[in-house]
The first five atom37 places (N, CA, C, CB, O) and aatype in JSON, in Angstrom:
{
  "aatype": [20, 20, 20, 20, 20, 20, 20, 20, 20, 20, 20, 20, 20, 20, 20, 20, 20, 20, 20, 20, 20, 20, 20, 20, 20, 20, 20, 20, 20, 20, 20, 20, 20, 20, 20, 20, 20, 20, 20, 20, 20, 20, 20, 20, 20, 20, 20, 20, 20, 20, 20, 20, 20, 20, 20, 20, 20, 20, 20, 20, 20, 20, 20, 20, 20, 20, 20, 20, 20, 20, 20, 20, 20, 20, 20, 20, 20, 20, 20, 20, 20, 20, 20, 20, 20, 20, 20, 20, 20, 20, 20],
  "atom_mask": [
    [1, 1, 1, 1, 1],
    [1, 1, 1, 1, 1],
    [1, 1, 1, 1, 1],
    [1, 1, 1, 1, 1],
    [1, 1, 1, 1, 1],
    [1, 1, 1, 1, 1],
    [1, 1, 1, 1, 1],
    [1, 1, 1, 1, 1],
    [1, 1, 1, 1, 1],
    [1, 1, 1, 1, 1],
    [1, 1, 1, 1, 1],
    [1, 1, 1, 1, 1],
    [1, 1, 1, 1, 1],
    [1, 1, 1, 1, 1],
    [1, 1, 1, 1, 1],
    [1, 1, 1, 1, 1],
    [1, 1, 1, 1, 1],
    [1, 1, 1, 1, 1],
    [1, 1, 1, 1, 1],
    [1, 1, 1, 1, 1],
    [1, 1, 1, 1, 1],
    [1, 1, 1, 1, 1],
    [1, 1, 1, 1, 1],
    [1, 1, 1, 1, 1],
    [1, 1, 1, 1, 1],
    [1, 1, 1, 1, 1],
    [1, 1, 1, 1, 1],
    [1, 1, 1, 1, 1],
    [1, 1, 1, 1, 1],
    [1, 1, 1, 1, 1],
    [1, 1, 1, 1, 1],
    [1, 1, 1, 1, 1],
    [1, 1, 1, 1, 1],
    [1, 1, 1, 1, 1],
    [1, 1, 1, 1, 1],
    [1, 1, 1, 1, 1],
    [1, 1, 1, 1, 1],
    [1, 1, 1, 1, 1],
    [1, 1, 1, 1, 1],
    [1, 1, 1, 1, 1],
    [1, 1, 1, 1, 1],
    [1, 1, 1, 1, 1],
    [1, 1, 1, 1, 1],
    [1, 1, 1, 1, 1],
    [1, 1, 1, 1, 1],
    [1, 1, 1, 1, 1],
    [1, 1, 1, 1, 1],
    [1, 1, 1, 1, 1],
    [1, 1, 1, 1, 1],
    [1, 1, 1, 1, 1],
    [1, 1, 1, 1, 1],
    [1, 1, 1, 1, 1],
    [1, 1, 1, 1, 1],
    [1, 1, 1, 1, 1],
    [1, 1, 1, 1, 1],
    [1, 1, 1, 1, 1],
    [1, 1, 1, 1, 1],
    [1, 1, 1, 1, 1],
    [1, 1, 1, 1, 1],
    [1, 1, 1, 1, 1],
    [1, 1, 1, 1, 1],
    [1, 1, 1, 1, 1],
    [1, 1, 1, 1, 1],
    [1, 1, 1, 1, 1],
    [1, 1, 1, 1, 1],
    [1, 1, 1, 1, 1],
    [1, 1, 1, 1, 1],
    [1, 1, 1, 1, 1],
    [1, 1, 1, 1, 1],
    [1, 1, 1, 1, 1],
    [1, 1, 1, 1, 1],
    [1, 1, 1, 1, 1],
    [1, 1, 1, 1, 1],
    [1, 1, 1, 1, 1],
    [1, 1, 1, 1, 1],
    [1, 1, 1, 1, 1],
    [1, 1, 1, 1, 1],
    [1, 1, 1, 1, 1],
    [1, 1, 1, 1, 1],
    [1, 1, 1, 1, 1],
    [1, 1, 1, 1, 1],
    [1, 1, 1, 1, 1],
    [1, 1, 1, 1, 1],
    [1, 1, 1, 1, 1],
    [1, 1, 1, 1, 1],
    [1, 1, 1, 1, 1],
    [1, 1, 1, 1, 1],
    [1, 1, 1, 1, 1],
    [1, 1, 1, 1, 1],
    [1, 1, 1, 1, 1],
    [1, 1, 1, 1, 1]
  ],
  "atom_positions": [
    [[6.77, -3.96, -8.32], [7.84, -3.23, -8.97], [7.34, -1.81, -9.26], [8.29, -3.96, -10.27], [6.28, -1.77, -9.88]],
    [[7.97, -0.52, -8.91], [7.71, 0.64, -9.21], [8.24, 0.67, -10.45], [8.09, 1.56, -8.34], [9.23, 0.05, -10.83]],
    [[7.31, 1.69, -11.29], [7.86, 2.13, -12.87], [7.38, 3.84, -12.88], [6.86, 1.01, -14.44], [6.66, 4.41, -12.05]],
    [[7.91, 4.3, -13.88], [7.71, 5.78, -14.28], [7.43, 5.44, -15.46], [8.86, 6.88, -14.14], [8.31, 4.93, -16.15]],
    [[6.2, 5.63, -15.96], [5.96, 6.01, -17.38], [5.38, 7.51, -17.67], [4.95, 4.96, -17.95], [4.59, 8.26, -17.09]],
    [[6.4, 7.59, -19.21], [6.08, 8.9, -19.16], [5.2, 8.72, -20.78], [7.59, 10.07, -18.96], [5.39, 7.79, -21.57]],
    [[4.2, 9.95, -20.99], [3.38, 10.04, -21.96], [3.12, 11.52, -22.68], [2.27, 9.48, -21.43], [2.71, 12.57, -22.19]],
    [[3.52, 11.18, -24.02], [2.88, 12.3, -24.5], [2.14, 11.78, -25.42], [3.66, 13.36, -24.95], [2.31, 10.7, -25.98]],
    [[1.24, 12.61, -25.58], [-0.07, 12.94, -26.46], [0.28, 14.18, -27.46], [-1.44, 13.41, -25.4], [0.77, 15.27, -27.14]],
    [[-0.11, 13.74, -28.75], [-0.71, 14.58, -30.12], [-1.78, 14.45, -30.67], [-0.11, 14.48, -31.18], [-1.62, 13.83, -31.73]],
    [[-3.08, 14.8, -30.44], [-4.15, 14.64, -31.29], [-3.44, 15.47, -32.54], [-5.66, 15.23, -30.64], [-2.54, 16.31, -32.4]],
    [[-4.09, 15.0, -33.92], [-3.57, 15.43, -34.82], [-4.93, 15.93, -35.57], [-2.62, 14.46, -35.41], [-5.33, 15.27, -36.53]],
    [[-5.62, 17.05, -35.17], [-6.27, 17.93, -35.33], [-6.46, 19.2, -34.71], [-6.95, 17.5, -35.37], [-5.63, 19.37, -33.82]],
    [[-7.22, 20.11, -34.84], [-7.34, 21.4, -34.47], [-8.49, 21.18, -32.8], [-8.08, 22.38, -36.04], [-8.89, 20.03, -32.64]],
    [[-8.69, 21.67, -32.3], [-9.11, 21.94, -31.17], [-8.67, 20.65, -30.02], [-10.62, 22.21, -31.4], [-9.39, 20.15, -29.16]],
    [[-7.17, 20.33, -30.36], [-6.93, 19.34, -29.55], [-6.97, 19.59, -27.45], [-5.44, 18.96, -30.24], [-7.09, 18.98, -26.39]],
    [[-6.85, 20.36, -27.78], [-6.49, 20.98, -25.9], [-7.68, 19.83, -24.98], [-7.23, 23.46, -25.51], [-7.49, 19.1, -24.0]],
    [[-8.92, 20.08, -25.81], [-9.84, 19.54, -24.82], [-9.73, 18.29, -24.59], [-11.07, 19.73, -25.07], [-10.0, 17.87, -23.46]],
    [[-9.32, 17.39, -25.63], [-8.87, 16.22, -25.54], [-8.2, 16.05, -25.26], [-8.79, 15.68, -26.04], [-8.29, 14.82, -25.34]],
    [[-6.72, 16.33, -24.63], [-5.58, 16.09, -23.87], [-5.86, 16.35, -22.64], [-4.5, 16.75, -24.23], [-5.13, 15.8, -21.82]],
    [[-7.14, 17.41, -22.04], [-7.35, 18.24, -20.55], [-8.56, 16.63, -20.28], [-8.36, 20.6, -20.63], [-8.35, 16.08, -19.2]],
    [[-9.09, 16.32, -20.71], [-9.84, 14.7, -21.3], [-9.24, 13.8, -20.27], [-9.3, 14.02, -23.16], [-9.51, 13.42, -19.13]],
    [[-8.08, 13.57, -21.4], [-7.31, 12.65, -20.88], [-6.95, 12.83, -19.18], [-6.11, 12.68, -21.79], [-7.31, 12.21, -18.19]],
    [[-6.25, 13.75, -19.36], [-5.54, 14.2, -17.72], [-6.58, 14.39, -16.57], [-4.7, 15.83, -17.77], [-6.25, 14.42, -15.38]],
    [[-7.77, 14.5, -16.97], [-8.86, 14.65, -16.28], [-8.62, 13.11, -15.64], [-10.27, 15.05, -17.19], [-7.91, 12.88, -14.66]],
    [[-9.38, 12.12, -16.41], [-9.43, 10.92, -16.19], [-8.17, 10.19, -15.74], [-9.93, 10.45, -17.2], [-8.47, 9.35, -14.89]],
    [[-7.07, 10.22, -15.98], [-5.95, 9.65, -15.12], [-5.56, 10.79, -13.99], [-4.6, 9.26, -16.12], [-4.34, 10.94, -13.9]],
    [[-5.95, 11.2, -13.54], [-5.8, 12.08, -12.66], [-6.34, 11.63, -11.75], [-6.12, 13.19, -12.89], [-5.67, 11.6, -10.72]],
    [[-7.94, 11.01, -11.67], [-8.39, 10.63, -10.85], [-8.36, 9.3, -10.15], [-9.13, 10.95, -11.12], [-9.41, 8.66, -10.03]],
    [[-7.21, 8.84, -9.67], [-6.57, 7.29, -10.12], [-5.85, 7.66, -8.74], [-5.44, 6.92, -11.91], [-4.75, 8.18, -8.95]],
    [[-6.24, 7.48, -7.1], [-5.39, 7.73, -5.97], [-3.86, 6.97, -5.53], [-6.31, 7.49, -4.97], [-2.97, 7.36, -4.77]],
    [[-4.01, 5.61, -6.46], [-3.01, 4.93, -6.13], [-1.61, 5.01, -7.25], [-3.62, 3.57, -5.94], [-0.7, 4.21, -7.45]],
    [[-1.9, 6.29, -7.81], [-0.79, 6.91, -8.9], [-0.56, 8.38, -8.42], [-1.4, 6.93, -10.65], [-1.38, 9.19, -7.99]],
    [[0.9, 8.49, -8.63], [1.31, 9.74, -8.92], [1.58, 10.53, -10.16], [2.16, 9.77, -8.4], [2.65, 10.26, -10.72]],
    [[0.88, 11.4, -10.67], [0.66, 12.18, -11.95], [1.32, 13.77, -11.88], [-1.05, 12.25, -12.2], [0.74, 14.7, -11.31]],
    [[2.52, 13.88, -12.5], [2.78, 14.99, -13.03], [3.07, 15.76, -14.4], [3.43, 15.09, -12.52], [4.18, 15.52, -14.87]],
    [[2.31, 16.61, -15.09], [2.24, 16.56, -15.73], [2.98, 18.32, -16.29], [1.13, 15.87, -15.74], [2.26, 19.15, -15.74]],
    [[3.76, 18.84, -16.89], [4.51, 19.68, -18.02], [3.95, 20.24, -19.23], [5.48, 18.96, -18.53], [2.93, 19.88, -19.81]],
    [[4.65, 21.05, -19.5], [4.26, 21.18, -21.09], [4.48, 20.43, -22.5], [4.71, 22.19, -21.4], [4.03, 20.6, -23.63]],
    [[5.32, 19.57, -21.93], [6.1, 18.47, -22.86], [4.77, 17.14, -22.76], [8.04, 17.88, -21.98], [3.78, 16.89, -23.45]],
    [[5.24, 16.68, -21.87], [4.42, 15.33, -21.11], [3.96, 15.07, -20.01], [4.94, 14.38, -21.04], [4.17, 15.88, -19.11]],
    [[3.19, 13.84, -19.71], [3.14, 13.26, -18.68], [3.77, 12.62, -17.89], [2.64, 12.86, -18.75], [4.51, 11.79, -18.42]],
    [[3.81, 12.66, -16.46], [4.86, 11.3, -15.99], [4.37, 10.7, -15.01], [6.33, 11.58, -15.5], [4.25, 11.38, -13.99]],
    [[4.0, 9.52, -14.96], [3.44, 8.34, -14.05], [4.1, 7.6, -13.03], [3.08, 7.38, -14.79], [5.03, 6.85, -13.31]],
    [[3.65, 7.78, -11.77], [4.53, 7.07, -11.14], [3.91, 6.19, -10.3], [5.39, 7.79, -10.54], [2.74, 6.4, -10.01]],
    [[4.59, 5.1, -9.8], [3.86, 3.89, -9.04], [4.06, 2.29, -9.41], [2.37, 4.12, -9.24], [4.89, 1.92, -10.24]],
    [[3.32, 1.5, -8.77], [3.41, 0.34, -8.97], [3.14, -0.02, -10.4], [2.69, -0.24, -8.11], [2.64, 0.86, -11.09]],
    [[3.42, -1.35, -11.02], [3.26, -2.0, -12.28], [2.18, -1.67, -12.92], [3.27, -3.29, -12.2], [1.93, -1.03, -13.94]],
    [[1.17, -2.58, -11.6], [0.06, -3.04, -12.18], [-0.93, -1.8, -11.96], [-0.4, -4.45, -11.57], [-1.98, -1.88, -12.6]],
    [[-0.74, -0.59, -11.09], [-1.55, 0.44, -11.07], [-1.53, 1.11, -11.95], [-1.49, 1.08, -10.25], [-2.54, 1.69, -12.36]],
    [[-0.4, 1.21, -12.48], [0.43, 2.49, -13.14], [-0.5, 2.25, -14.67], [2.63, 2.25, -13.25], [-0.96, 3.21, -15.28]],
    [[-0.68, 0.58, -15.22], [-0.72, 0.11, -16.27], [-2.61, 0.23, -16.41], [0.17, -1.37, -16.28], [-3.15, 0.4, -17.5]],
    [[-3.22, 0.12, -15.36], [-4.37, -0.18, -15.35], [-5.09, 1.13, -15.64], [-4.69, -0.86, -14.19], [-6.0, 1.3, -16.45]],
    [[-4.33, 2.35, -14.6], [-4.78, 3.54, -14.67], [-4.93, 4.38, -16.38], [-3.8, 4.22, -13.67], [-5.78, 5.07, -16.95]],
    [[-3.58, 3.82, -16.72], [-3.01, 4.19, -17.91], [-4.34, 3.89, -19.1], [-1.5, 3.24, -18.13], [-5.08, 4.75, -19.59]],
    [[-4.34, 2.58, -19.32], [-5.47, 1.78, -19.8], [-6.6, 2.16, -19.8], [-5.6, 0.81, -19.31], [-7.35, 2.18, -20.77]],
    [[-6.8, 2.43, -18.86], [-8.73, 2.75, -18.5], [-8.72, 4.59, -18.9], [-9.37, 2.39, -16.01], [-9.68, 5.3, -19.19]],
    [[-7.41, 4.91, -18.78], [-7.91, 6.55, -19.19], [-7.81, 7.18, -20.45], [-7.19, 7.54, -18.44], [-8.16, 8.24, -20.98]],
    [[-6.99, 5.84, -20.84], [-6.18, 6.37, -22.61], [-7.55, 5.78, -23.17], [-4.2, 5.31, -23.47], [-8.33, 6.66, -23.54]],
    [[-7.97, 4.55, -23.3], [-9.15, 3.81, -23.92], [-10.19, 4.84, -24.81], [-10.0, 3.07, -22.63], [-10.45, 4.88, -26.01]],
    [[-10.67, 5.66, -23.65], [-12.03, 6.67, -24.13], [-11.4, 7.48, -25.65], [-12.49, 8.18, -22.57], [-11.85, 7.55, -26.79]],
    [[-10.18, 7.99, -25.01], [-9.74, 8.66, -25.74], [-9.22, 8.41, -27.64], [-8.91, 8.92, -24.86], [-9.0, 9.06, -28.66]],
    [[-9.24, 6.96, -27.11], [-8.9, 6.51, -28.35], [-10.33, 6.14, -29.41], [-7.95, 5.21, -28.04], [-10.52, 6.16, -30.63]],
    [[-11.06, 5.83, -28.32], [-12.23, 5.6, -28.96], [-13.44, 6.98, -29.47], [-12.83, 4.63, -27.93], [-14.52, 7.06, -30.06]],
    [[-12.35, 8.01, -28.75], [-13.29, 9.65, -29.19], [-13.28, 9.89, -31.08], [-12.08, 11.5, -28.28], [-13.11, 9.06, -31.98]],
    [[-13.41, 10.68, -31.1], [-13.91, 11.51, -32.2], [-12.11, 11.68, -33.02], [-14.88, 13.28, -31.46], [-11.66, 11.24, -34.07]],
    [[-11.56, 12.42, -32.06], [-10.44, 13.08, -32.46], [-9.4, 12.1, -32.38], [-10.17, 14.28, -31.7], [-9.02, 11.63, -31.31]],
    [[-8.79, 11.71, -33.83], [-7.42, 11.61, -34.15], [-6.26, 11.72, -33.17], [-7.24, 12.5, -35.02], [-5.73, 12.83, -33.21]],
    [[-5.82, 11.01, -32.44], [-4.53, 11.5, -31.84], [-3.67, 9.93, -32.01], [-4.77, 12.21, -29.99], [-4.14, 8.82, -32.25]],
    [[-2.22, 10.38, -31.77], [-1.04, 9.59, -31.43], [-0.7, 9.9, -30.08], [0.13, 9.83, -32.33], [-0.83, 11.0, -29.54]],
    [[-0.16, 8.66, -29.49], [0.5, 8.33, -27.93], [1.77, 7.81, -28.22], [-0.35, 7.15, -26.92], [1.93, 6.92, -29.06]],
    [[3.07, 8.54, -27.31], [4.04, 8.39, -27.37], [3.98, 7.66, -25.32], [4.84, 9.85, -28.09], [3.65, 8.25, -24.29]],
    [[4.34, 6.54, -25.48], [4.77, 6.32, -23.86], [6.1, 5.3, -23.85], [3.32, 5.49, -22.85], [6.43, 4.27, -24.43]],
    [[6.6, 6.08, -22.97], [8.35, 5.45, -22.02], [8.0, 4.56, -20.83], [9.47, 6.99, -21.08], [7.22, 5.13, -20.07]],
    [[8.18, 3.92, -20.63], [8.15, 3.07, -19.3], [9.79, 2.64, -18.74], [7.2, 1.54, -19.67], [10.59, 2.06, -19.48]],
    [[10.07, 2.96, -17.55], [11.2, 3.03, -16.99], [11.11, 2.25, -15.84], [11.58, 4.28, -16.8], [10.31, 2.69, -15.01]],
    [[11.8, 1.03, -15.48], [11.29, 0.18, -14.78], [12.28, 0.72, -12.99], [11.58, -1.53, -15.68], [13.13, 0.06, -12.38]],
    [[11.7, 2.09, -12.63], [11.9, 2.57, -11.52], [11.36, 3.28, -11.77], [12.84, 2.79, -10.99], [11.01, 3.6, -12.91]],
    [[10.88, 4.18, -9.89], [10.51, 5.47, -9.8], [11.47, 6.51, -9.76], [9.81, 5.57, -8.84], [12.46, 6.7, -9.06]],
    [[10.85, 7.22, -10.8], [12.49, 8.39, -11.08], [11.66, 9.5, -11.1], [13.69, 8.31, -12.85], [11.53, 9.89, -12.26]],
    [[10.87, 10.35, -10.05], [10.61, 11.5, -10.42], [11.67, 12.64, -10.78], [9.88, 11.81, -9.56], [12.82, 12.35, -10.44]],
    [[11.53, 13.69, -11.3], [12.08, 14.32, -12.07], [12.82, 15.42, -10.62], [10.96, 14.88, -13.37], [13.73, 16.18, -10.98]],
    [[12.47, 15.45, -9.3], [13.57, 15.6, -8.41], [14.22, 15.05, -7.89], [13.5, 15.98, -7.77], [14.77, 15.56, -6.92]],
    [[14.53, 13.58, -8.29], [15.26, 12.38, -8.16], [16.41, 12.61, -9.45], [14.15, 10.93, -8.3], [17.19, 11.67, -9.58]],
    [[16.55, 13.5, -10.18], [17.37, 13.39, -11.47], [18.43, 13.94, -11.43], [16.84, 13.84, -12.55], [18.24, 15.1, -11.05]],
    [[19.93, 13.66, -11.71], [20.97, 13.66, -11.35], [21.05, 14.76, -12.98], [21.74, 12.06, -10.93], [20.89, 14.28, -14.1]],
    [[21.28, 15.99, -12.76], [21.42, 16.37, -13.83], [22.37, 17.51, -14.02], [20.32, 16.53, -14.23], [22.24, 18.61, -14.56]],
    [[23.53, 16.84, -13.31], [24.96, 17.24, -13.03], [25.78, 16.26, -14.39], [25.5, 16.73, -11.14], [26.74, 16.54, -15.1]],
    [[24.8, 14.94, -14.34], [25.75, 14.33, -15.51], [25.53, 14.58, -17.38], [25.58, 12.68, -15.23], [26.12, 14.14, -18.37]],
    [[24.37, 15.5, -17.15], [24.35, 15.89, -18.5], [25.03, 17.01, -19.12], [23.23, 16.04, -18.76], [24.75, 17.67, -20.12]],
    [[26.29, 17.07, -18.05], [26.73, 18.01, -18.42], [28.13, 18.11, -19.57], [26.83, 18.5, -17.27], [28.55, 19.21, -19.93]]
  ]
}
């Protein structure tokens, strides 16, 4: 089953950047995912079990770092990249 999960990150301290560039570092390097990433969030695309594993193994460190942060993630049980988006109906 393809899913899109999308993610944002708030460390909730001061020099957060490096820890979010951290993160994206490490799920980035994950070939059997597609990663695009905004100024808002992240967005994940791919199979279930890749999507979930990649996710897992890159958020982990992060949680276990130094710095304070909150994770916001959507999971959408299709691939919907964001030029797939019908956005004639938000109108």
């Amino acid at each position: 089953m393809k899913i899109t999960l999308e993610i944002t990150m708030y460390p909730l301290t001061d020099g957060y950047k490096e820890a979010v560039k951290d993160f994206l570092r490490r799920l980035n390097k994950f070939e059997s995912i597609e990663v695009i990433t905004n100024g808002v969030s992240t967005q994940v695309f791919g199979e279930y079990d890749d999507v979930m594993s990649a996710y897992t193994e890159a958020l982990k460190p992060s949680l276990e770092g130094e710095t304070p942060i909150a994770v916001v993630s959507k999971i959408i049980n299709s691939h919907l990249p964001p030029d797939r988006w019908d956005t004639s109906q938000w109108s």
